[in-house]
C-alpha positions, 0 to 999 in steps of 0.5 A: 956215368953209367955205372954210378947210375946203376949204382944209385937206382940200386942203393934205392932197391927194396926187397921182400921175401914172398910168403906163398913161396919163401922167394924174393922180389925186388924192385926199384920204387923211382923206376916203375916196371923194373922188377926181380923175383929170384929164389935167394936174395943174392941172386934176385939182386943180380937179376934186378940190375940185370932188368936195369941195365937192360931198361936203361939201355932200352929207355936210351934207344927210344929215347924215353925219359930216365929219372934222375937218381940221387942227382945221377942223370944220363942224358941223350944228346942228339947228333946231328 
């Protein structure tokens, strides 16, 4: 579950090349915040889904919402 989450968020992955330093960023539109900036394009996609998987996790111990992406959801069940 999620790893085909992440797979999905990173498929919708933009990226550009930053004119002031010839670096790249990245991000993910569907989830606002989660950003990368690296020197290549290989190594900013790394850090991007290391920022997601760390969002993601985080985002499930708050309990905050998580978009659904492409039809992949992770929802959080309460134990009681």
């Amino acid at each position: 579950m999620l790893t085909s989450y992440i797979r999905a968020a990173m498929r919708q992955a933009r990226y550009e090349i930053v004119e002031d330093d010839g670096s790249f960023y990245g991000e993910i539109p569907a989830i606002p915040g989660v950003w990368a900036n690296a020197r290549t394009l290989e190594d900013c996609r790394e850090e991007l889904e290391s920022v997601l998987e760390g969002w993601v996790l985080l985002s499930i111990a708050d309990h905050s919402p998580i978009p659904d992406i492409d039809g992949h959801r992770i929802e959080i069940r309460e134990v009681a």
